[in-house]
Backbone as a ProteinNet text record, in pm:
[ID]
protein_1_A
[PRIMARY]
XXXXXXXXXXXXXXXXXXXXXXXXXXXXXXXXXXXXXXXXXXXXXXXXXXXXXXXXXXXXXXXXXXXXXXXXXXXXXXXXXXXXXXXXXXXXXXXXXXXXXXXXXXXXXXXXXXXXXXXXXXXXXXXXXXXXXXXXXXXXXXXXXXXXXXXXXXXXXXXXXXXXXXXXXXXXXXXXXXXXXXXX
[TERTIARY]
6186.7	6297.4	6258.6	6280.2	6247.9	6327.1	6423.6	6554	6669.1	6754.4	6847.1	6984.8	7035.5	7194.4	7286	7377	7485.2	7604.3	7691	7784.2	7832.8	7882.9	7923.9	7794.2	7642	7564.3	7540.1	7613.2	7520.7	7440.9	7355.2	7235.1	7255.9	7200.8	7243.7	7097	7082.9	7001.9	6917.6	6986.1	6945.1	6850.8	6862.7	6815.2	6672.7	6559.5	6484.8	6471.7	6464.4	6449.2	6618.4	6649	6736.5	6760.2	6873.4	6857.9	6766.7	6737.2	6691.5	6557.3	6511.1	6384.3	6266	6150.5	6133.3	6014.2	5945	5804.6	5742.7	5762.1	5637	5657.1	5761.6	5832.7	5874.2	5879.7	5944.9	6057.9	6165.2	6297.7	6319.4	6342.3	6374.2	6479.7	6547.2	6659	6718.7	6852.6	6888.4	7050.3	7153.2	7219.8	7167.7	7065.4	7044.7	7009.2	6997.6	7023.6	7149.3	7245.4	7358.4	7340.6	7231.1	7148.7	7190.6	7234.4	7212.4	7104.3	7065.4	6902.1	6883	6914.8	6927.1	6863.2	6926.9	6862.7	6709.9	6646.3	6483.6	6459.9	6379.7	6341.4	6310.7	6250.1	6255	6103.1	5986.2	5875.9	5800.5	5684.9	5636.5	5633.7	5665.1	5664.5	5779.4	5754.2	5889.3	5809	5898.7	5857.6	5861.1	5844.1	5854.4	5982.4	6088.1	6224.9	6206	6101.1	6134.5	6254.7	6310.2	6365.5	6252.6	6285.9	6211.9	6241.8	6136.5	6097.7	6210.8	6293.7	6340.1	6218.9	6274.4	6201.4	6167.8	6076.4	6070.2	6125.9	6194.2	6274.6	6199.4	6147.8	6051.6	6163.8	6309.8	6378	6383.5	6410.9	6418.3	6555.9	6539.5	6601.3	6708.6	6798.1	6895.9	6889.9	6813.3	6759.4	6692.3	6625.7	6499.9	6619	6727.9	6803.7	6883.5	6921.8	7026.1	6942.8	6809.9	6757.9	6796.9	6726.6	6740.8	6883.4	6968.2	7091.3	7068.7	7123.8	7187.5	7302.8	7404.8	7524.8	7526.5	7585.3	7616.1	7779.1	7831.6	7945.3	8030.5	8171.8	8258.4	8244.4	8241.1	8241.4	8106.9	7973.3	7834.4	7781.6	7717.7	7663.3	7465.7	7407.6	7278.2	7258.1	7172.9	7145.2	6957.2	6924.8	6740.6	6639.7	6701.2	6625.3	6565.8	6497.8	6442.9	6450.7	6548.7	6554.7	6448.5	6341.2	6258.7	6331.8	6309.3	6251.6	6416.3	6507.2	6632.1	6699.2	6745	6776.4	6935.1	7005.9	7145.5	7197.7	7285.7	7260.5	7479.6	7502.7	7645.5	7651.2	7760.3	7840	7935	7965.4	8101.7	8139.5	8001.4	8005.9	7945.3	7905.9	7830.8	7670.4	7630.3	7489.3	7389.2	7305.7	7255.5	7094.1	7035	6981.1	6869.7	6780.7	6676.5	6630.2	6702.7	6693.6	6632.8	6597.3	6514.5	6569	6684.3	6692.8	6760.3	6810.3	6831	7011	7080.9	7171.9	7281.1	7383.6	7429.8	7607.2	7681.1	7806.4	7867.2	7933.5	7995.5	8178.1	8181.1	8339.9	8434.7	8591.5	8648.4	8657.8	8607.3	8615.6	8431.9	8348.5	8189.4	8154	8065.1	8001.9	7852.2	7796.3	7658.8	7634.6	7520.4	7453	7317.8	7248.5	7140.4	7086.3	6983.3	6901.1	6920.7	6921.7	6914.1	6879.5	6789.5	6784.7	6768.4	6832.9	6979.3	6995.7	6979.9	6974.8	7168	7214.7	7374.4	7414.7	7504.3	7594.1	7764.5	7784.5	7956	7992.3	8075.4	8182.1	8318.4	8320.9	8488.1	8507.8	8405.2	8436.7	8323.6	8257.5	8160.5	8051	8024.4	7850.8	7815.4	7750.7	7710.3	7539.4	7546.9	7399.7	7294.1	7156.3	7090.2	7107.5	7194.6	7161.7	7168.8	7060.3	6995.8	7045.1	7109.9	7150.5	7072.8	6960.5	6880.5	6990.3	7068.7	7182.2	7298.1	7352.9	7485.9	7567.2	7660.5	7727.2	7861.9	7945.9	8089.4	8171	8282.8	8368.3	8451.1	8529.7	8652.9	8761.3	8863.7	9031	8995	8903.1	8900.6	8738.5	8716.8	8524.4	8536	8445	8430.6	8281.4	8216.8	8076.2	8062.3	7975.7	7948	7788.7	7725.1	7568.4	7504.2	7357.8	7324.8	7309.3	7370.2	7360.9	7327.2	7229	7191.6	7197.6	7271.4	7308.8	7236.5	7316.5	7238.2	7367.3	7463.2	7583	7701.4	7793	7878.2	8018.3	8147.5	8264.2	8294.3	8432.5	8498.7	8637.1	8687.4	8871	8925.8	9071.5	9154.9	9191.2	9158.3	9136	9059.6	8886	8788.3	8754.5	8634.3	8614.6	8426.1	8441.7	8244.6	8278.2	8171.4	8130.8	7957.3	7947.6	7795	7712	7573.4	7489.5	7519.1	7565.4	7567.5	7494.9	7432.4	7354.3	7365.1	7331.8	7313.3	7170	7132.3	6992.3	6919.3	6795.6	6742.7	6688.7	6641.1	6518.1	6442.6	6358.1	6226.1	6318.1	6464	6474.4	6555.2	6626.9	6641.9	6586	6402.3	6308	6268.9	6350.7	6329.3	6394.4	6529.1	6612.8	6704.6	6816.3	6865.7	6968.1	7034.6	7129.8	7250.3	7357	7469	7554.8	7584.4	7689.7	7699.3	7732.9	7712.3	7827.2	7891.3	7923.2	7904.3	8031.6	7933	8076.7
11470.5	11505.8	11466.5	11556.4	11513.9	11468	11497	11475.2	11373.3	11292	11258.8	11318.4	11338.2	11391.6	11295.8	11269.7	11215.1	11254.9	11233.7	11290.8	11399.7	11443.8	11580.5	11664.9	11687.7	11743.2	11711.6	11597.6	11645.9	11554.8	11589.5	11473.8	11369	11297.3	11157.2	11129.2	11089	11106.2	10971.7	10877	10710.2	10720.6	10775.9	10678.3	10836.2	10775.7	10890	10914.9	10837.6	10831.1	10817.6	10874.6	10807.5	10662.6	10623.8	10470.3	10411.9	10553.3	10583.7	10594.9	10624.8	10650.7	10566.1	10507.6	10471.6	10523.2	10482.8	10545.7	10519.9	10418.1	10374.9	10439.5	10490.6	10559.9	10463.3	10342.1	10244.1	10202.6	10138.3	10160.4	9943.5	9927.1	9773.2	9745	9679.3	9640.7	9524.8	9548	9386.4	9439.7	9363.2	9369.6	9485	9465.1	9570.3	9663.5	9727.2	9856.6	9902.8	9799.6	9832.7	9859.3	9860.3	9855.8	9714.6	9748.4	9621.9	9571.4	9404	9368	9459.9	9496.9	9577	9702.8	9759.6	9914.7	9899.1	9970.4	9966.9	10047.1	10027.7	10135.6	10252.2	10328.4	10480.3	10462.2	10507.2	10504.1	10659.7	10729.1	10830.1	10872.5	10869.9	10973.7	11055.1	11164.9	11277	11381.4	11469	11580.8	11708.8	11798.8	11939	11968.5	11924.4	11951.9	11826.8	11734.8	11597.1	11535.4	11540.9	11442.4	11289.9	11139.1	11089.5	11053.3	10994.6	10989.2	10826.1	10854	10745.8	10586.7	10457.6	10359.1	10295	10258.1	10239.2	10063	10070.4	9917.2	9879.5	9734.6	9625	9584.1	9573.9	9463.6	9477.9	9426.5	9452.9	9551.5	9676.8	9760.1	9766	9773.7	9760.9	9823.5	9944.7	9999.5	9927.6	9835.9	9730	9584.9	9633	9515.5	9593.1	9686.1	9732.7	9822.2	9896	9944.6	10115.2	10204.8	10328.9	10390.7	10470.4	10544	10662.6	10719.8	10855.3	10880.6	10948.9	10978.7	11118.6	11140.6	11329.2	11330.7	11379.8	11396.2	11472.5	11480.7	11565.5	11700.5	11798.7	11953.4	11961.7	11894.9	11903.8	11918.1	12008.2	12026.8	12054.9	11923	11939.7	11930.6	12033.6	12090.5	12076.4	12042.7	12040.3	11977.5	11835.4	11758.9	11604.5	11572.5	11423.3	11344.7	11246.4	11131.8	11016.3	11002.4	10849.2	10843.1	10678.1	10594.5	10589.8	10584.9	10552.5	10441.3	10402.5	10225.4	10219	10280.6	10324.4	10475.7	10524.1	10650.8	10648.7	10710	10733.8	10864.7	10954.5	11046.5	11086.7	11167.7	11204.8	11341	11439.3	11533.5	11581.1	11705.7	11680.4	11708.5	11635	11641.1	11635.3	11762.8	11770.3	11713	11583	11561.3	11422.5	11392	11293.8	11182.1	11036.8	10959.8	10791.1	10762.8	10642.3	10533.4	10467.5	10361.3	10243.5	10171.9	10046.8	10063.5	10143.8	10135.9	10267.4	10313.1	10397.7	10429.2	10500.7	10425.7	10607.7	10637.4	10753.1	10746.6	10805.8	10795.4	10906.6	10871.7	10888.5	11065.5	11128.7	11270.4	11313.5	11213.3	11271.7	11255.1	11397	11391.5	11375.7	11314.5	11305	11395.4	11455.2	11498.7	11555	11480.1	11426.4	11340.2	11287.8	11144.9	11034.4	10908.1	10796.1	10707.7	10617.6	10458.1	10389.7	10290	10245.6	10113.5	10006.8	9881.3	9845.2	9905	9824.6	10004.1	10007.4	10153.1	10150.7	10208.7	10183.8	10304	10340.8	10463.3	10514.9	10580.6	10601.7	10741.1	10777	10956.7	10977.3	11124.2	11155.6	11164.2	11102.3	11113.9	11180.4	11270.1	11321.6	11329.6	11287.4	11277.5	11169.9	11118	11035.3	10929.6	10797	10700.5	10547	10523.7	10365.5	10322.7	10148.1	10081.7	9935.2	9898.9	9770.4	9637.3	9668.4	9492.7	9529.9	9618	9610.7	9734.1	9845.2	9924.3	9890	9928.8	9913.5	10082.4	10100.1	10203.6	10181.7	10229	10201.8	10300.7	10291.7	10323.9	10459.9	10528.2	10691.6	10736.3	10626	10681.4	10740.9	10811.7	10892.2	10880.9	10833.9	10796.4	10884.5	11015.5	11076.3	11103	11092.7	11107.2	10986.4	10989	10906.5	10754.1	10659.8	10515.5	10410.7	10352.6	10231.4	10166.8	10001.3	9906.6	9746	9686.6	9552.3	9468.4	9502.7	9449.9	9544.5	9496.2	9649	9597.3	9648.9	9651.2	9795	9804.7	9898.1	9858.2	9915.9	9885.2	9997.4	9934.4	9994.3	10101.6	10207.8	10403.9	10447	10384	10433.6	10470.8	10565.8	10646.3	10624.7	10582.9	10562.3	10662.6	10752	10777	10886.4	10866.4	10935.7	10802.4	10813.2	10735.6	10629.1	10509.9	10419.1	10279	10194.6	10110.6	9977	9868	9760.6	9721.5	9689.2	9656.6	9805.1	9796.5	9934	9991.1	10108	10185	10077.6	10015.8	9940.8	9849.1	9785.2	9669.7	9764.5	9870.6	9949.8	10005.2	10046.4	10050.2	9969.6	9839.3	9719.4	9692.6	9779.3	9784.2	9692.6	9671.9	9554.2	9663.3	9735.8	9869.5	9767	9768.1	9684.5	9790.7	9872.5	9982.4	10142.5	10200	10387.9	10475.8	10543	10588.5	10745.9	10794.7	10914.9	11006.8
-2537.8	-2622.8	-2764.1	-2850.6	-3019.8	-3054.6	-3036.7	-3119.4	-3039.7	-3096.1	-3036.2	-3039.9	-2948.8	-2943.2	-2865.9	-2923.9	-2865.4	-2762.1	-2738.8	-2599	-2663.6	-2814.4	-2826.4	-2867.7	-2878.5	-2907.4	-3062.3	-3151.2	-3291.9	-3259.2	-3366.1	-3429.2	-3473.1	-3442.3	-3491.2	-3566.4	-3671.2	-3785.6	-3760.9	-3728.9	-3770.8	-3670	-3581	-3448.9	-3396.3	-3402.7	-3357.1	-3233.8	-3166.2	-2988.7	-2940.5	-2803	-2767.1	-2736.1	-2664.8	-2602.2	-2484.7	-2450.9	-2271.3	-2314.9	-2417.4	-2421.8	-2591.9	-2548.1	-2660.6	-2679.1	-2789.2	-2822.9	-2708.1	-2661.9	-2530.5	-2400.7	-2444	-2293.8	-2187.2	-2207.8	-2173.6	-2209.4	-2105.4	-2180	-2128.9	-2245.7	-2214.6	-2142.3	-2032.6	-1973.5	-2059.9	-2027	-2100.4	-2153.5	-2264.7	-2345	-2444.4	-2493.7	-2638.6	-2599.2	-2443.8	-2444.4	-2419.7	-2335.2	-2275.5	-2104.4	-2032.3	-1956.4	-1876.9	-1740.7	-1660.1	-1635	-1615.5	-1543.7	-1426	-1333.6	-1221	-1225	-1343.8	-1367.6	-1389.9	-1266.1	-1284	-1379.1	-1492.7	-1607.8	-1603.6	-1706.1	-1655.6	-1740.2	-1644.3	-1705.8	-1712.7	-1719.6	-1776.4	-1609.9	-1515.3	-1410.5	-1369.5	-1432.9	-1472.6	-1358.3	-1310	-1211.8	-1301.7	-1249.3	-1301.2	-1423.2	-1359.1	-1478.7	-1597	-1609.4	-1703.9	-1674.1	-1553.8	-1479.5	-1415.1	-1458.5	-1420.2	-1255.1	-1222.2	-1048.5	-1047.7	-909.9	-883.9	-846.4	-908.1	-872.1	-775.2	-701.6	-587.1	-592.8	-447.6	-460.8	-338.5	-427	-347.6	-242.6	-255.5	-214	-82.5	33.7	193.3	197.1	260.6	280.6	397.3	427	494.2	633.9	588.1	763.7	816.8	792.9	843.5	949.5	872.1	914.5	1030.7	1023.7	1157.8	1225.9	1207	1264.7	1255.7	1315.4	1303.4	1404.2	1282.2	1365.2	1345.9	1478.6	1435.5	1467.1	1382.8	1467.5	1425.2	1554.7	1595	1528.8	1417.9	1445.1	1516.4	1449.7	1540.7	1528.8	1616.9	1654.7	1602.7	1622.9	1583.6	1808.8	1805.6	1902.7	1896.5	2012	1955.3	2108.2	2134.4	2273.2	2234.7	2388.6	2449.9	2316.2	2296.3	2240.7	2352.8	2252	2283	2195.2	2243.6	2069.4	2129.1	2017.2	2042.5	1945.7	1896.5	1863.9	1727.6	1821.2	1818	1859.4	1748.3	1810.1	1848.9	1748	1788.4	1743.5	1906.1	1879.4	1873.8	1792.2	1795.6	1840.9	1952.3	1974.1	1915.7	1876.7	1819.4	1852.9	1897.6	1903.8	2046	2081.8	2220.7	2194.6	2266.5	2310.6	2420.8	2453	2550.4	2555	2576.2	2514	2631.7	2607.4	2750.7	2591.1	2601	2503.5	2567.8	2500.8	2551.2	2376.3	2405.8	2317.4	2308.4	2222	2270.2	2250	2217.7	2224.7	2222.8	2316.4	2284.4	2299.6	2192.5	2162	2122.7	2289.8	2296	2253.4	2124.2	2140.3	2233.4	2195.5	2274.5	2252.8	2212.4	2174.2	2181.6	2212.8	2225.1	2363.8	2395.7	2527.8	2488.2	2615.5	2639.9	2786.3	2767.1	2903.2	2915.8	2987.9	3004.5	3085.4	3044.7	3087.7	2994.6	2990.2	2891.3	2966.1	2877.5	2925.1	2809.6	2834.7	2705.4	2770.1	2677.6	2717.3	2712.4	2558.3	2609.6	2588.4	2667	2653.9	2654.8	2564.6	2543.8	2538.1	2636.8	2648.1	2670.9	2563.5	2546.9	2565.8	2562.4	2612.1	2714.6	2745.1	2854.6	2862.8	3010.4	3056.7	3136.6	3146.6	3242.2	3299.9	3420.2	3419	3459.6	3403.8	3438	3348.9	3373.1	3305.2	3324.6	3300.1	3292.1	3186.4	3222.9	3137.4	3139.9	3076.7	3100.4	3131.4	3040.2	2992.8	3042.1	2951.4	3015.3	2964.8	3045.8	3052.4	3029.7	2929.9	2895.8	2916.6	2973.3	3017.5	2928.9	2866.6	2862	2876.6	2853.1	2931	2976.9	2831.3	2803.3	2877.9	2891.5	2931.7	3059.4	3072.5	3234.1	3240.4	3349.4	3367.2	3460	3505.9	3652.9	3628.2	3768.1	3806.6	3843	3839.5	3862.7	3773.7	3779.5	3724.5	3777.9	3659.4	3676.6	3608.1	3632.9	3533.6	3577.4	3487.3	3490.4	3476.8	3381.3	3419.5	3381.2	3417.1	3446	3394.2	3312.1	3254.8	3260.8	3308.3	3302	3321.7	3189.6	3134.4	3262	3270.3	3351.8	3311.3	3420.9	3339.6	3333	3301	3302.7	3423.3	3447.5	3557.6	3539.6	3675.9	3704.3	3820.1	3837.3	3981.6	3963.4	4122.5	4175.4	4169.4	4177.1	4280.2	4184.6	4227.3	4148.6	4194.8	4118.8	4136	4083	4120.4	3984.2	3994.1	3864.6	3851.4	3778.4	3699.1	3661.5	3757.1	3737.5	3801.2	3871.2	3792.8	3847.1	3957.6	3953.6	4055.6	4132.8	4106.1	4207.9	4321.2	4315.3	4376.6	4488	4468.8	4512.4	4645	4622.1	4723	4662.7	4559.5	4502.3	4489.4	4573	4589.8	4617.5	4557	4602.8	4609	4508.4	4563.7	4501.3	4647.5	4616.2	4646.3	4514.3	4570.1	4595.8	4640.8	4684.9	4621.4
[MASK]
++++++++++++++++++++++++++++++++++++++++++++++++++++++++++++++++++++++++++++++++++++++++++++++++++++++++++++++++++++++++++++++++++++++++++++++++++++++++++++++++++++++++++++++++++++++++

């Protein structure tokens, strides 16, 4: 930019650079720009429009802390996938789908159907299908669980609905013969 302009477009005569920009193309943080310490500067890596490139932040990022989500929302339908490497998966919507993660949290208006193995699982709406629960399986009032299941520990609120091959223990201690109850 040659010139400086202010919020209605004139020229402002005094000042050759804007505030945002200096000869060095470095923009100082502080009070005397008006600039919080926070605001990372704006240095010479501009893209195609001379828009500059956002700053990359050293600081520990918040996904690192809760881990990877996805949520399906409501009236979103995602049919003949495979979710890896999903740490928590939210429902809201339906999904037909063979998931391998550490957590999964169907509301009272989202279906699942499929395969999963899912260390804690919480359900308030539907399952249908193959699923392994490593830790522990939660139902509640509105959940409906049908197919094959396997758990490790088991809750279900008064109203919820489990049924088909049902098991305690996973796959691997199921194998074992550690079958306590089926129904049919």
């Amino acid at each position: 930019m040659l010139r400086s302009e202010n919020l209605f477009g004139k020229k402002d005569s005094n000042t050759p650079n804007s505030p945002l920009q200096t000869s060095s193309g470095i923009v100082p943080t502080g009070s005397a720009t008006g600039l919080p310490k926070s605001v990372a500067p704006i240095t010479g890596n501009t893209g195609a429009m001379g828009a500059a490139a956002p700053a990359a932040d050293t600081s520990t990022s918040s996904t690192n802390e809760v881990g990877s989500k996805l949520i399906v929302g409501p009236n979103i339908k995602l049919k003949g996938v495979e979710i890896t490497d999903c740490d928590t998966l939210v429902v809201e919507g339906r999904v037909e789908a063979t998931i391998d993660s550490r957590v999964i949290q169907i509301a009272d208006i989202g279906a699942f159907k499929g395969s999963a193995e899912i260390d804690i699982a919480e359900i308030r709406g539907e399952f249908d299908g193959d699923l392994t629960v490593r830790q522990k399986l939660v139902i509640y009032s509105t959940g409906k669980v049908t197919g094959k299941v396997r758990y490790g520990k088991l809750v279900i609120e008064e109203g919820g609905q489990l049924s088909g091959d049902i098991q305690v223990g996973t796959s691997a201690a199921a194998n074992k013969g550690l079958t306590v109850a089926k129904v049919g």
